[in-house]
C-alpha positions as CSV (number, residue, x, y, z in Angstrom):
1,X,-12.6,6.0,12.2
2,X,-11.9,9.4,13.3
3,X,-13.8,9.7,16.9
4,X,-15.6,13.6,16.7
5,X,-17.9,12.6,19.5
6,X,-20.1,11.2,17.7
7,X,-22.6,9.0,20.1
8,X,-25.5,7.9,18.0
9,X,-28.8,8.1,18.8
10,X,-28.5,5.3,21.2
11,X,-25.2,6.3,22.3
12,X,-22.9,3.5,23.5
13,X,-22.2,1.2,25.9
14,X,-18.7,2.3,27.9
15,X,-17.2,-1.2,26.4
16,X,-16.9,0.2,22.6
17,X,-19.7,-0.6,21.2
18,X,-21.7,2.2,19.5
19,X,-25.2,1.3,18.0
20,X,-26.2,3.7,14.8
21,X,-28.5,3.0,12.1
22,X,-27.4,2.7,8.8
23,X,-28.4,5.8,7.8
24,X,-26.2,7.8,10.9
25,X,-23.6,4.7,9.7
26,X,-23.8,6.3,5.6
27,X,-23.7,10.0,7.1
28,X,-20.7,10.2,9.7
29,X,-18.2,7.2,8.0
30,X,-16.6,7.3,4.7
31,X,-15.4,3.9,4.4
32,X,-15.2,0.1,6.6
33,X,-13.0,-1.7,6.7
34,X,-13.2,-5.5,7.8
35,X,-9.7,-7.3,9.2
36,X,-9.7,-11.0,10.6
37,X,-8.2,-10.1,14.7
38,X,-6.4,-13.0,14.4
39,X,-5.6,-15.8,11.3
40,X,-2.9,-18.3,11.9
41,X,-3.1,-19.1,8.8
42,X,-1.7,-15.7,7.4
43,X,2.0,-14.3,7.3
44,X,2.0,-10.7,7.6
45,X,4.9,-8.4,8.3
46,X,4.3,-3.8,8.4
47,X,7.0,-1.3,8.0
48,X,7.0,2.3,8.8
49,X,9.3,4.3,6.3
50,X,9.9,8.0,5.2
51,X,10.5,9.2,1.7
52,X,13.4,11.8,1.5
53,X,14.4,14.2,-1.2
54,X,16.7,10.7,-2.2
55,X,14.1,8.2,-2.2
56,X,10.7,9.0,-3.4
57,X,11.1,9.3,-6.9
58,X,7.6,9.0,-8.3
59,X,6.0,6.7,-10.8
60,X,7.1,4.6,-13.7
61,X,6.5,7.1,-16.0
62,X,9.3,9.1,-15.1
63,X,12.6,8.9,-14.7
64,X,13.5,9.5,-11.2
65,X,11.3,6.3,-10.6
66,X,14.8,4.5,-9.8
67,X,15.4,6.6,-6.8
68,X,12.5,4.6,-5.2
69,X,13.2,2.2,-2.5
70,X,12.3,-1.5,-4.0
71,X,11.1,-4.6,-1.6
72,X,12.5,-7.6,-3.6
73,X,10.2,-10.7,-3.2
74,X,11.4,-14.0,-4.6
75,X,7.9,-15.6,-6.0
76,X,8.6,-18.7,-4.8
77,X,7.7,-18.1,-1.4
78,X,4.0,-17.1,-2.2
79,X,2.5,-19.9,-4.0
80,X,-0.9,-18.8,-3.0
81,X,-1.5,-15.5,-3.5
82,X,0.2,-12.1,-1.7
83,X,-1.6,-8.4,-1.1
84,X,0.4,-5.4,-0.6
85,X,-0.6,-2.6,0.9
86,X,0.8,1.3,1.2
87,X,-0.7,3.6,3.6
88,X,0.0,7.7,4.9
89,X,-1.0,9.6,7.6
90,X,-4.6,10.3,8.1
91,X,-4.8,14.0,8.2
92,X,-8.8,14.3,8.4
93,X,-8.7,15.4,12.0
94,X,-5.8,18.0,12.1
95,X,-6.2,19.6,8.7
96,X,-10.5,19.8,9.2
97,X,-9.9,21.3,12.7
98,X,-8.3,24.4,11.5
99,X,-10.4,24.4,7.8
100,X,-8.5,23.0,5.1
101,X,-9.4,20.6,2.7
102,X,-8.0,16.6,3.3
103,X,-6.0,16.0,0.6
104,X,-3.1,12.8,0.6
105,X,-0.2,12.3,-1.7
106,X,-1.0,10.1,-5.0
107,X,0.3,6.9,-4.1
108,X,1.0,3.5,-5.3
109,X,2.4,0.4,-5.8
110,X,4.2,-1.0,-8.8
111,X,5.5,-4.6,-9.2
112,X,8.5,-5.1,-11.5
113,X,10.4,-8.2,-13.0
114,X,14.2,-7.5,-14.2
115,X,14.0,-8.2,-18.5
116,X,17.5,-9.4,-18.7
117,X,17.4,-13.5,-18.8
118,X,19.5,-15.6,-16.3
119,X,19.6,-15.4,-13.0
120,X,18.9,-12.7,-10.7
121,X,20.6,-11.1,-7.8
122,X,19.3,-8.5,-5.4
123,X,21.6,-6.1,-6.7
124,X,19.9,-6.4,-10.2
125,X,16.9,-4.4,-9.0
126,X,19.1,-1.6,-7.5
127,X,18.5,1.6,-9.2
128,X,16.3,0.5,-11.6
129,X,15.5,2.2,-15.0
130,X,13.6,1.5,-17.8
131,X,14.9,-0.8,-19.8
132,X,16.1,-3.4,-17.3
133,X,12.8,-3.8,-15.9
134,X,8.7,-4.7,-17.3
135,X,6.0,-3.9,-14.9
136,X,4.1,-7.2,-14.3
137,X,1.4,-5.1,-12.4
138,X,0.4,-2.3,-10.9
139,X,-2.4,-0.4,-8.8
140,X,-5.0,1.0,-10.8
141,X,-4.1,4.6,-10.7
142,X,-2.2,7.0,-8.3
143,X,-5.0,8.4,-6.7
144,X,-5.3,11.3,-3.8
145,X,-6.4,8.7,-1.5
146,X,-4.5,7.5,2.0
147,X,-4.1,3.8,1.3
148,X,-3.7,1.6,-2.2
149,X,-3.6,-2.1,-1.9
150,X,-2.5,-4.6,-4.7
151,X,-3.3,-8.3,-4.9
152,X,-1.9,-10.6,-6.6
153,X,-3.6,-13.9,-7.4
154,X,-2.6,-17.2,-7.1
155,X,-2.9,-18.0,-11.3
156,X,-0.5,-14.7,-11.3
157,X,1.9,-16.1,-8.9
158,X,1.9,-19.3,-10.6
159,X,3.4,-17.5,-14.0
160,X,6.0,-16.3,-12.0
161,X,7.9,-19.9,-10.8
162,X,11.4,-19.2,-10.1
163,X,11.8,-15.1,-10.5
164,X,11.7,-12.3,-8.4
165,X,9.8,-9.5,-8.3
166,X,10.7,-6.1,-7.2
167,X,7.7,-4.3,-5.0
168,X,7.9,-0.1,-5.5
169,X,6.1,1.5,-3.4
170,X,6.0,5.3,-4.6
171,X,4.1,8.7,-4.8
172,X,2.8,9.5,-8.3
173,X,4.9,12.9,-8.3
174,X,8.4,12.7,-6.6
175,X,8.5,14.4,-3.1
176,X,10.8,15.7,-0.9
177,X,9.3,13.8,2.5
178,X,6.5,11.5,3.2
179,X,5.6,9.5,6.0
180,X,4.2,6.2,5.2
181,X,3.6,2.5,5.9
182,X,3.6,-0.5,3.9
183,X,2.3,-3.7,4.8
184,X,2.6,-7.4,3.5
185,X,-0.2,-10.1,4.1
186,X,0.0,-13.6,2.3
187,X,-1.6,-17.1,3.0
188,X,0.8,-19.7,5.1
189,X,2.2,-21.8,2.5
C-alpha cells in the first residue's frame, strides 16, 4: 500500500494497525493482497533483474522473443504444483506526485517446452525461436498492470514427467531497460 497519510476515521494505533471501514477500505486501496508470514512447508526463491536493449525481447509473437532471458526448470522437481510471479516498480507515488498518469510496462510470463524429442540440455533453450519450442502456457494477456502471476497445477505438472520447461519472463513490446523482479513459490515436495 502506498502510505499518503491516510489515518482513517479512527486513526491508528502507533503499532501498525489502522482501523477503516470497508467503505474508506474500497475508496483509498486498489487491491489486497494476502501472503502466509511464514510456511515451512513452501520453497520460494526472488530475483531482482534488469532488461537491457539485449535482453528484453518481448512476447512470443515476435521474433526478438529469443533475446529474453529464460529460467529453465526441470518438472521433476515440482510434483505439486509451482506459481511464478513477475513484478516492476511501483510508480503510483512518484509519477502521481508531480501529475502523470500510472502506467507499467505489459508484462508476462510464458512457459515453453523444446519440440525436438530426446533429451534436453540447458543449452537447448538458449536463444530460442519458434520452431524449437511450443508454449505449454502462458499468462492470460500482457496487461499494463505491475505484477502477473502464473500457476501451474499439479494435473499440469503431472503431464510434464521427465522434461524441462523454460520460464520467460518478458514485456509484451521489446524495451530498452526495465527494472523488475521475479519470484518462485512451490509446495515442499
Amino acid at each position: 500500500m502506498y502510505d499518503d497519510n491516510f489515518k482513517g476515521k479512527k486513526g491508528g494505533d502507533g503499532k501498525g494497525t489502522l482501523t477503516l471501514s470497508w467503505e474508506e477500505f474500497s475508496k483509498t486501496m486498489n487491491r489486497l493482497q494476502v501472503c502466509p508470514l511464514h510456511n515451512s512447508n513452501q520453497w520460494s526463491a526472488r530475483w531482482s533483474k534488469e532488461f537491457t536493449s539485449e535482453t528484453a525481447g518481448g512476447c512470443s509473437n515476435f521474433p526478438t522473443f529469443r533475446k529474453n532471458d529464460v529460467l529453465i526448470i526441470d518438472a521433476d522437481t515440482i510434483k505439486t504444483g509451482l506459481t511464478l510471479m513477475m513484478g516492476t516498480q511501483d510508480v503510483r507515488a512518484s509519477r502521481s506526485s508531480i501529475g502523470q498518469s500510472v502506467s507499467y510496462p505489459e508484462i508476462g510470463i510464458t512457459l515453453v517446452q523444446l519440440t525436438h524429442s530426446g533429451s534436453h540440455s540447458d543449452e537447448d533453450f538458449f536463444a530460442l525461436t519458434p520452431e524449437r519450442y511450443k508454449v505449454f502456457k502462458k499468462t492470460r494477456s500482457f496487461a499494463n498492470k505491475r505484477e502477473t502471476v502464473l500457476t501451474l497445477t499439479p494435473s499440469e505438472v503431472g503431464k510434464l514427467v521427465g522434461k524441462k520447461l523454460g520460464a520467460v519472463f518478458s514485456t509484451f513490446n521489446a524495451v530498452s531497460e526495465l527494472k523488475f523482479w521475479v519470484a518462485i513459490r512451490s509446495p515442499s515436495q
